[in-house]
N, C-alpha and C positions, 0 to 999 in steps of 0.2 A: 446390508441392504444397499448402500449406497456404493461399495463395491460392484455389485451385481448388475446396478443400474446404467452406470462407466464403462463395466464391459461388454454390456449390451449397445449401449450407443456407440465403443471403439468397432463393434463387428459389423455393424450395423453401416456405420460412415466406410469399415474396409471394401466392404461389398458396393458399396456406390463408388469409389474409389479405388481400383486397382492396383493402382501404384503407388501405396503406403502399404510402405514395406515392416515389417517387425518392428524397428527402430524406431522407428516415427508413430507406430502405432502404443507401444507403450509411452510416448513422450506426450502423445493426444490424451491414453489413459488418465498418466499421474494429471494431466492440466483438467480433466473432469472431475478428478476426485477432487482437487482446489477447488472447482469451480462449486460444483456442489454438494460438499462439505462443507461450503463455507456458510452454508446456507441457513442449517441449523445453530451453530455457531453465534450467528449475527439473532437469533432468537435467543437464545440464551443467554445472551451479551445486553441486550433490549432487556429481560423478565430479572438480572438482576440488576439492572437500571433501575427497575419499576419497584425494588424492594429498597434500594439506597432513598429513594426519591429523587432520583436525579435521571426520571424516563426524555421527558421532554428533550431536554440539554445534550443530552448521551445521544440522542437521535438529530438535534439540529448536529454535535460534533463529528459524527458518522459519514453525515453528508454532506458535510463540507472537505472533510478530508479524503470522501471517496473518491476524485476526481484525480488528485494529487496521486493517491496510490496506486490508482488506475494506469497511471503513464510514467512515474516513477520508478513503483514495483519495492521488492523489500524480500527480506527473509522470512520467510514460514517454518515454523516449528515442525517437528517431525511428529508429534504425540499428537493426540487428541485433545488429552487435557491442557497441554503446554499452549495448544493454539488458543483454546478458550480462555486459558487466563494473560496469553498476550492480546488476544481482542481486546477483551473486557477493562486490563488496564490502558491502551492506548485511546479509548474511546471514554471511559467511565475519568480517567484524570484528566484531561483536558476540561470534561464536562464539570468537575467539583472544586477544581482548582479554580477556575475563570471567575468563580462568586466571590471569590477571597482573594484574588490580585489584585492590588488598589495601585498605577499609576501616570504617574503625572505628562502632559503632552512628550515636552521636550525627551525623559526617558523612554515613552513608549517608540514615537521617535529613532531612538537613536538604535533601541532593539531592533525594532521592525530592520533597519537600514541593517546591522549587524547579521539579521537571520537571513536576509535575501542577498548577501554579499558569500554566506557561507552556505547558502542553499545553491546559491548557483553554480559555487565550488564544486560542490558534491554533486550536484545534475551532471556538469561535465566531466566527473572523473568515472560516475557509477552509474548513471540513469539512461536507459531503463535497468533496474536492478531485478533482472531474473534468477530463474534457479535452475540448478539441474534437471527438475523430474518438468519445470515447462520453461524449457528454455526460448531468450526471443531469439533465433538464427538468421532472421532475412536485415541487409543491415538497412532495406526502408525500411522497414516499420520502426528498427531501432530507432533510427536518426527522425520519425516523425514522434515517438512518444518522447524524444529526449526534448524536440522541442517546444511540446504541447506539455513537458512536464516543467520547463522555462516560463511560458504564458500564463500557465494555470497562478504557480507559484510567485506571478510579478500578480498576477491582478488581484490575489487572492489578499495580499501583503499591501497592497494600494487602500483595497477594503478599509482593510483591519486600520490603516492609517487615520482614512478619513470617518469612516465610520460613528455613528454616536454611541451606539449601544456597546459597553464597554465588554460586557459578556460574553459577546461575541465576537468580543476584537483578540480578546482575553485566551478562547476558542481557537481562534486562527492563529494566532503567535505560537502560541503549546501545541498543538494540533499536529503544525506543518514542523516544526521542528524535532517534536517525537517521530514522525513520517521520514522526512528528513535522514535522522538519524540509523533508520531503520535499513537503510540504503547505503548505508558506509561498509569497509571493509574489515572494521572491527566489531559491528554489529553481525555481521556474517560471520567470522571469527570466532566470535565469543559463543555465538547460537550454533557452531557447527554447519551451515550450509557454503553452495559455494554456486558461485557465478554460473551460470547454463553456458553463458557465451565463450568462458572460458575453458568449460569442461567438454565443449562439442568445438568440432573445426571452423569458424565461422568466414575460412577466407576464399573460400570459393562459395559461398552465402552471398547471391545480392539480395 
């Protein structure tokens, strides 16, 4: 179904557009099937929230790190199932884990300052972290999500800083560094996907 629906919206956008050629037309495809595929996914991901008891949390953790991923980017699993149960734990850990980390300023502190030192590492060697089936080719939009994935990741870590509510300080520390990590070249690596921008010609790409 959700096949069907992809390639009615890629024929649909070729017809308004004539000059998306084959190549870019499958590259629009696979970026629909992420788009909504993901759809179901983030329901499924919610309903066994709602059986752990950890619906609330799982959903405030969702959307705190949606933002990050959004301009970040990250590897996608090739399965169905593989994506479901990398949702489910990138979002359902951050959310169970937060109730049970207990601490003190000065270490939260010194984490926080550790993860935004090593996030910003990784922004600038990987971010945005595309893929081959949607690659990012134009290198604005690169160099805008790379630095809106800077901002996000400074203000987000200032939060978590100041913030009272430990839980969701708790959220954002685990959160952004599973995210984070998701964007390295050994989480590509080990997961089998590979860079868009490396796999398409990106130097006559403004």
């Amino acid at each position: 179904m959700i096949d069907k629906i992809c390639m009615f919206l890629t024929n649909k956008m070729r017809k308004e557009m004539p000059d998306i050629d084959d190549e870019r037309a499958e590259i629009i495809y696979y970026g629909l099937q992420n788009i909504i595929g993901e759809i179901p996914k983030i329901f499924i991901m919610l309903g066994i929230a709602y059986l752990l008891g950890e619906f609330k949390l799982t959903l405030i953790t969702f959307l705190i790190i949606l933002p990050y991923r959004t301009f970040s980017g990250g590897f996608h699993l090739k399965t169905h199932i593989g994506c479901i149960i990398t949702t489910c734990a990138m979002y359902c850990t951050p959310a169970i884990l937060s109730k049970y980390i207990v601490l003190d300023n000065s270490v939260r502190f010194i984490i926080i300052l550790g993860m935004w030192i090593f996030g910003m590492a990784m922004i600038k060697l990987y971010a945005p972290a595309d893929t081959e089936n949607v690659p990012i080719l134009r290198k604005k939009e690169r160099k805008q999500k790379q630095i809106l994935s800077y901002i996000v990741l400074t203000v987000a870590l200032v939060i978590a800083g100041i913030i009272n509510n430990t839980v969701i300080s708790n959220i954002i520390i685990i959160g952004y560094f599973i995210q984070t990590c998701s964007i390295t070249r050994l989480a590509y690596k080990i997961t089998n996907n590979k860079y868009g921008y490396e796999v398409y010609n990106t130097s006559t790409v403004q």
